[in-house]
N, C-alpha and C positions, 0 to 999 in steps of 0.2 A: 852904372849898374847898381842894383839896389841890392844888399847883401846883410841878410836880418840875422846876425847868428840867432837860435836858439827860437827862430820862427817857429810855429809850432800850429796846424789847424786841422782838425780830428775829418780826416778824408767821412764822404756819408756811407760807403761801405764796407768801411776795414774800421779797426778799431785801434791802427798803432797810427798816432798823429802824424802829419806829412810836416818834413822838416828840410832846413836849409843847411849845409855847408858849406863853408866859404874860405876860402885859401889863395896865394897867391901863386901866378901864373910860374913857378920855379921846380925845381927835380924835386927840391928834397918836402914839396908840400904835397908833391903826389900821395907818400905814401901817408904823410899827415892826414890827407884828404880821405883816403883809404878806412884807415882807422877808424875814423870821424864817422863812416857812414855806415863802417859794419856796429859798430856800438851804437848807432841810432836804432839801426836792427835787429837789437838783442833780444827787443821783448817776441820778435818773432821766431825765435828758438831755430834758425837757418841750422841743417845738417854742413855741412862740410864741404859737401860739391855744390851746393847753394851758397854757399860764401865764395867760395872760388871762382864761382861761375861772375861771380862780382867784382871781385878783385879782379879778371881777368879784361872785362869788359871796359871796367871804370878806370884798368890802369891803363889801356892802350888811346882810351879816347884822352884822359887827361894828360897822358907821354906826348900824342898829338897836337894838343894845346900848348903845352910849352914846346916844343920843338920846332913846332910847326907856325901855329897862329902868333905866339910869341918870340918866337927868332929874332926877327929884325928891328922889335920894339929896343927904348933905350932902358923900358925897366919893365921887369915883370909883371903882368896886370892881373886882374881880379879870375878867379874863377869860383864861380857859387854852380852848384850842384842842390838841386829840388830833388826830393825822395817821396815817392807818395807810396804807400801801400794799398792795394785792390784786391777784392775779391779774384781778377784774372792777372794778377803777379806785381812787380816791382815799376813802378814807373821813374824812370831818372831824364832828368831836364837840365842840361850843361849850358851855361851863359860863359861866353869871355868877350873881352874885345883885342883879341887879336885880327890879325890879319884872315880875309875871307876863305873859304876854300876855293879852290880855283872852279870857274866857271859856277861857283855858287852851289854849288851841288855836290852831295858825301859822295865820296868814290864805290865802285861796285861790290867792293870788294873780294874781288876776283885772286885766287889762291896765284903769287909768283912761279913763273917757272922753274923749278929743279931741277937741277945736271944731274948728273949720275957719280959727278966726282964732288966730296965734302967742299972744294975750295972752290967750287964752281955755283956754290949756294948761295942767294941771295941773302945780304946782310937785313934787309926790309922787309915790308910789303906782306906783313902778314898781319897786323895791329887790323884794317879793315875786313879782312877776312873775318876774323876771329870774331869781331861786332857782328858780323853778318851772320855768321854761323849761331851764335848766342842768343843774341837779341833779335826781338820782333818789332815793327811799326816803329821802324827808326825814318826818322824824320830830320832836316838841317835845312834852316833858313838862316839868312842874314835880315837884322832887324836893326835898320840904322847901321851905329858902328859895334854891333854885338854881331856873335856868333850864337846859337841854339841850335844843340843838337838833344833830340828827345829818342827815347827808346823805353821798350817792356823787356821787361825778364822774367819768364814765368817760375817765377818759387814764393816759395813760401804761401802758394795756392790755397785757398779756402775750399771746401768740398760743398757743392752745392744741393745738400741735401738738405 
């Protein structure tokens, strides 16, 4: 996996340059990874629920990745993160090489069933929802031994006037 910190190439319709973050496949670079890409975001002045809606997205897909695609590895591997800014919202592009999704394809993300008793509640099974509800034109191929998952987030919107 090819991982440029400090890559940097001026997207043709937005004017805050598309950048790379790159962190290893572990708990505590989640939130490193986090940080990294709202402070890439600065110059675009994100309200509050525009941050969060990021952090929400970015932290289930990359909880995922270590949990999931990197489980069974003997060491934590790469995860780079592409950030492009658009006139129609956020574009974010996740590379790892962990282990595939099963049958090669993002789950639906379809809301867990809940009991009606607290202890009856599923500990999971909301990470895909929550991407689903959030983000648009999400997208998961396996390319080689990498994982890519792509998705939009509409903020930090340019007005088309």
């Amino acid at each position: 996996m090819r991982c440029n910190m400090g890559h940097n190439t001026a997207p043709k319709d937005a004017g805050l340059p598309a950048f790379d973050v790159c962190v290893r496949g572990n708990t505590f670079a989640v939130r490193e990874a986090l940080e990294k890409v709202l402070e890439g975001l600065g110059p675009l002045g994100l309200d509050i629920e525009e941050a969060g809606t990021i952090e929400i997205v970015l932290a289930e897909a990359l909880n995922n990745i270590v949990e999931h695609a990197y489980a069974c590895a003997s060491s934590d591997g790469p995860i780079r993160i592409n950030c492009e800014h658009r006139k129609n919202g956020l574009h974010l592009t996740i590379h790892d090489e962990g282990v595939a999704l099963p049958d090669e394809k993002a789950p639906l993300g379809a809301l867990a069933p809940i009991g009606d008793r607290i202890m009856d509640m599923p500990e999971g099974g909301f990470g895909w929802f929550l991407i689903n509800d959030l983000a648009r034109d999400i997208k998961y191929r396996r390319i080689g031994n990498e994982n890519e998952l792509s998705l939009r987030l509409a903020i930090g919107l340019t007005s088309s006037t």
